[in-house]
N, C-alpha and C positions, 0 to 999 in steps of 0.2 A: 868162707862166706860169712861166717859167725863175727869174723876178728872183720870186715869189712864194714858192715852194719854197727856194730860195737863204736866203731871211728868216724863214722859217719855221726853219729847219733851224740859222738861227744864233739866233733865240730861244729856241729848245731847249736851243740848248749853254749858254748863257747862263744860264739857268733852274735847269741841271743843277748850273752852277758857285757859282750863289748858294745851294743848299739843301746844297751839302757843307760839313760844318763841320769845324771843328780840333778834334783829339784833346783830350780832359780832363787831364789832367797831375796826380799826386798824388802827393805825397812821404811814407811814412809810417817812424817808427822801430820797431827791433825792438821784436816783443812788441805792439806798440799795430795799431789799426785807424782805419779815418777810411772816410768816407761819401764816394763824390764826386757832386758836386751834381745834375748835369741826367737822371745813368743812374740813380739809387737806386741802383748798388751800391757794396755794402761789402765792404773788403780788409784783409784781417788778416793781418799779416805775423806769421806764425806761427813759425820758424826757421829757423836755415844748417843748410839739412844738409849741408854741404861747401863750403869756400874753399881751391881749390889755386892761386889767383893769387898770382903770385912778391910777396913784401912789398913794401912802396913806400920806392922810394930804388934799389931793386935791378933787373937787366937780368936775365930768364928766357929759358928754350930756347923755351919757349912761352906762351903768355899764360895759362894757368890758366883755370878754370874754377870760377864759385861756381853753386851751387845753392839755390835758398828755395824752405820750403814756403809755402803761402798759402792762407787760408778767403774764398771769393768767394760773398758771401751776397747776395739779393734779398729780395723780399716771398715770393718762391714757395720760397724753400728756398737750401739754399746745396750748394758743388763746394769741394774739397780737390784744389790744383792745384801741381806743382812747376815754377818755371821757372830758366831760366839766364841766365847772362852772357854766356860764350861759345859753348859746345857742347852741343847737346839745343835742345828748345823756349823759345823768352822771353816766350810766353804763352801762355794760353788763351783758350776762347767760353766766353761761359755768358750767359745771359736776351737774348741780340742784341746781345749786344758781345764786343769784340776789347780782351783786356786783357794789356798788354806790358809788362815788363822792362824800362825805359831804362835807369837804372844803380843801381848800387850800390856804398855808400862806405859806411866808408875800406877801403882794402888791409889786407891783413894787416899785422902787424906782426912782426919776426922777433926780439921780444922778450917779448911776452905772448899770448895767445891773446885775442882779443874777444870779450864775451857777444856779446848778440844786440841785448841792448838799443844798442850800441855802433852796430849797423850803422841806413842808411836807404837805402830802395831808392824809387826814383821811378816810377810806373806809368805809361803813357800807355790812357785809357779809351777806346775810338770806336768807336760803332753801325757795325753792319754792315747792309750796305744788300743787298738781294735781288733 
């Protein structure tokens, strides 16, 4: 009975471990949107509202902090969400997924200011499970 349960209990974990999948990963530049494949949704890197990370090449008191906005559209409607770099939120939900902030390039530069178009933020997509 012992050795039943035991195997049961490890096909389970097992089960659990085959049906989690890897976050989707999408890279878009300023201004542009892209679709990621398996969620339907779509992310529109809309603009910086703020890059106070020290330029690159240079050592900072603190690591700065960017901010973008972003339009996170479905088939049911779409959410207008700001995420961060360092400090505040790096993502939002919206239609049963967790969509995250991994990074964003280039640094400033301590010579010109970047459009928007300049920048590319990479998102990581993944259902949330209940």
């Amino acid at each position: 009975m012992r050795t039943m349960i035991l195997t049961m209990m490890l096909l389970l974990g097992m089960a659990a471990v085959v049906s989690a999948r890897d976050p989707e990963t999408v890279t878009i530049r300023g201004g542009q949107q892209k679709k990621a494949g398996s969620s339907g949704i779509t992310i529109k890197f809309v603009s910086v509202v703020e890059d106070s990370r020290p330029p690159e090449g240079t050592m900072g008191i603190w690591a700065g902090n960017a901010k973008i906005e972003i339009l996170i559209t479905d088939r049911r409607g779409s959410k207008t969400a700001y995420v961060n770099t360092n400090m505040g939120p790096h993502g939002d939900q919206y239609g049963g997924y967790a969509i995250n902030l991994e990074s964003l390039t280039p640094l400033p530069s301590d010579r010109t200011k970047l459009s928007v178009a300049s920048y590319r933020a990479t998102f990581s997509i993944e259902r949330l499970h209940r």
